[in-house]
C-alpha positions, 0 to 999 in steps of 0.5 A, a space after each residue: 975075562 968077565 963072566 957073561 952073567 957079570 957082563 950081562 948084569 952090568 948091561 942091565 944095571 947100565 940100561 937102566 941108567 942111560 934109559 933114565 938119564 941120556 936125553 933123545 937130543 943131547 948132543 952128546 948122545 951120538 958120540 956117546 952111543 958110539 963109544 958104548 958100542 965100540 966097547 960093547 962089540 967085544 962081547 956077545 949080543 945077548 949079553 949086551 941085548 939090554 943095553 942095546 935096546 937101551 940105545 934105540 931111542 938115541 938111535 931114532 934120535 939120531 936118525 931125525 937129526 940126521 934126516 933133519 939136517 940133510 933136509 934143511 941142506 936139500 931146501 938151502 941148495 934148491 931154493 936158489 933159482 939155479 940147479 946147477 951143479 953147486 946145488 948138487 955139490 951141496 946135497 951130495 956133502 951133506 949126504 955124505 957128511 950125514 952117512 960119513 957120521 954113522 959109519 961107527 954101526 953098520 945097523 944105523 948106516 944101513 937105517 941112514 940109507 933109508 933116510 938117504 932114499 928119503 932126500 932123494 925122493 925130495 930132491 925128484 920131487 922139488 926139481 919135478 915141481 920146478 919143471 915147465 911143460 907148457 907144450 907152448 914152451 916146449 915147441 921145436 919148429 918156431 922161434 926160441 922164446 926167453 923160457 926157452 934159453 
């Protein structure tokens, strides 16, 4: 086994170099993030701290993709005139495939929920913009008018 002033040493030399050479939006940096930490997990967090605090902007990164993408996936599925349940089967696809992406680290999972929270609250807010309560509309005693089918 390594000593921690060894395993310490390489995370610091390590974070130093994915600081300065891992972009935010490589479309590497999710998987590459993953494969570190899975390595990492085997030692001590204190010894792994640097590197670790090397990967919150990767993190971050990929926490906006992520809210990004089910954004974009939210908008698809609500633009169309329907809100059947085609509209909620793609959200809750897209919703899973982003949670299903961090389940690697249960930090960014937990982090995901919070962007999940997010969706949620567009997807309340669109259909609440899509809802009619014109009370001439909504009236019970006369005949059913078109808006009303």
């Amino acid at each position: 086994m390594l000593s921690i002033e060894i395993i310490t040493q390489f995370c610091e030399q390590l974070a130093k170099v994915v600081s300065k050479r891992v972009p935010e939006n490589a479309p590497y940096a999710s998987r590459f993030v993953q494969l570190l930490s899975k390595t990492l997990s085997a030692y001590s967090a204190k010894a792994v701290q640097p590197l670790d605090q090397s990967f919150r902007p990767l993190r971050r990164a990929i926490l906006s993709q992520s809210l990004s993408a089910m954004f974009k996936a939210v908008e698809s599925a609500l633009e169309e005139n329907s809100l059947g349940s085609s509209s909620a089967e793609k959200i809750d696809a897209a919703v899973k495939e982003e949670i299903e992406g961090v389940e690697w680290d249960a930090q960014l999972k937990v982090e995901m929920e919070g962007n999940i929270t997010k969706v949620m609250q567009l997807v309340a807010q669109k259909i609440e913009q899509r809802l009619v309560l014109d009370p001439s509309i909504l009236q019970m005693g006369e005949r059913i008018s078109s808006a009303q089918d």
